[in-house]
C-alpha positions as CSV (number, residue, x, y, z in Angstrom):
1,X,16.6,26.0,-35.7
2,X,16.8,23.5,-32.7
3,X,13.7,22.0,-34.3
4,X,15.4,21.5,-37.2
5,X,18.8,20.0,-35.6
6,X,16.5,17.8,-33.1
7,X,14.9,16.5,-36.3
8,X,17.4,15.8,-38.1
9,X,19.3,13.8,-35.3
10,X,16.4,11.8,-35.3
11,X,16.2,11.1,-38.9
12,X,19.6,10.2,-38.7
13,X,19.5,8.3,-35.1
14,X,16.8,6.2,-36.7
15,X,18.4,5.5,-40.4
16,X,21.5,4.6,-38.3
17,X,19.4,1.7,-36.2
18,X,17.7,0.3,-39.8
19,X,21.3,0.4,-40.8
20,X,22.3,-2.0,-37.6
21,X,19.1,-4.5,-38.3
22,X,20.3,-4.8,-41.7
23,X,24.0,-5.7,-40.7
24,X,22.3,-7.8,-38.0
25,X,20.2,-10.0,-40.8
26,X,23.1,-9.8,-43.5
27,X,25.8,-11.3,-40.3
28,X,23.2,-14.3,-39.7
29,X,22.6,-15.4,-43.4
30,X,26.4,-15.1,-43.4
31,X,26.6,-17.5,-40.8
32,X,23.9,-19.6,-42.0
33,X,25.4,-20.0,-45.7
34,X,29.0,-20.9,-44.3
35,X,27.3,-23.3,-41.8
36,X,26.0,-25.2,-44.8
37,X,29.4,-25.7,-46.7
38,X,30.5,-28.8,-45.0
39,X,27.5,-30.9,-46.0
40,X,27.6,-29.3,-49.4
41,X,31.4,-30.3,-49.7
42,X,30.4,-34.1,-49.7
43,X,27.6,-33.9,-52.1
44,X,29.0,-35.2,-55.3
45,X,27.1,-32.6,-57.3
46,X,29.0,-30.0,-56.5
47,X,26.3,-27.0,-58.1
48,X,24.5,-26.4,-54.7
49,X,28.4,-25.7,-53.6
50,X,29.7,-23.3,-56.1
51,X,26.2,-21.7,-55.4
52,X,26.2,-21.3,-51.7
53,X,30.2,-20.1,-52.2
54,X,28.6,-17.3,-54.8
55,X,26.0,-16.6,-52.0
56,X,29.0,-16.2,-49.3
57,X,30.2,-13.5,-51.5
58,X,28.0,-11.7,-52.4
59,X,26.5,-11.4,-48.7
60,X,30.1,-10.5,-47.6
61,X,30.3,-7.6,-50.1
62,X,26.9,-6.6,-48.9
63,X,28.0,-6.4,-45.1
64,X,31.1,-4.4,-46.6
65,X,28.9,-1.8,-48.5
66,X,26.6,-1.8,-45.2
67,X,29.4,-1.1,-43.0
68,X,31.2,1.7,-45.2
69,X,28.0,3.1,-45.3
70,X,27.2,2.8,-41.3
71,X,30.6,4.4,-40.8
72,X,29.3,7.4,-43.1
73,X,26.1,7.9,-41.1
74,X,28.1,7.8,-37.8
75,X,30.6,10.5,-38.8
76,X,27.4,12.4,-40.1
77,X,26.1,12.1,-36.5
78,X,29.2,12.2,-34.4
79,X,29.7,15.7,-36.2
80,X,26.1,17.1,-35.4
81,X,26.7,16.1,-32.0
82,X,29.9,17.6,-31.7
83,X,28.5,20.8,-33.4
84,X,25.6,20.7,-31.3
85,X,27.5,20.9,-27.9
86,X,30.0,23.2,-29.5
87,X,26.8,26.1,-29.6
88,X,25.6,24.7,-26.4
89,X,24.4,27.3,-23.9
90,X,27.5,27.5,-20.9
91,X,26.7,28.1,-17.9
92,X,26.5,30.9,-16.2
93,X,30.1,32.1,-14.9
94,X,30.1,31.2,-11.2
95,X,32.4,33.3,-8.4
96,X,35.7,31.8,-8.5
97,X,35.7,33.0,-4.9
98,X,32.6,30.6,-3.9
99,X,34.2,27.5,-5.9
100,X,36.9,27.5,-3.7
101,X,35.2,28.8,-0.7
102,X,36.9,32.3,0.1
103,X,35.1,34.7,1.3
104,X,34.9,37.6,-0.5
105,X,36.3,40.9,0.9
């Protein structure tokens, strides 16, 4: 069962990182596409423009869908950890006696 669980995180751990290099690469052709409208603004054809604005869009709905899905696999994740260290072993009981240094009678 612990197998299982440990596999699982991983799975999970490592969809979560692909998830990050994606928002990574979608954040920098964000960048790079608004970077550009300036010089595309005084071009008097104004196609390469309207393009690049498309472009900005749809990138930005990209990192939105990215992000709402991120925030999915996180809860997943946050909720097997929390489940995990809920049926986590304790330790064993220790004399209260010894914690606060009585000595026992």
């Amino acid at each position: 069962m612990q197998l299982q669980a440990a596999a699982l995180a991983q799975s999970v751990g490592e969809e979560i990182t692909q998830m990050l290099a994606e928002q990574k690469k979608l954040e920098d052709q964000y960048v790079a596409l608004v970077a550009e409208q300036p010089q595309l603004r005084n071009l008097p054809n104004k196609n390469k423009l309207y393009e690049n604005q498309k472009a900005v869009h749809t990138t930005a709905e990209q990192l939105r869908l990215g992000t709402q899905a991120l925030v999915r696999n996180l809860k997943v994740s946050l909720t097997m950890h929390t489940a995990n260290v809920a049926h986590a072993p304790l330790a064993p009981a220790v004399n209260a006696r010894a914690c606060f240094g009585q000595a026992s009678a």
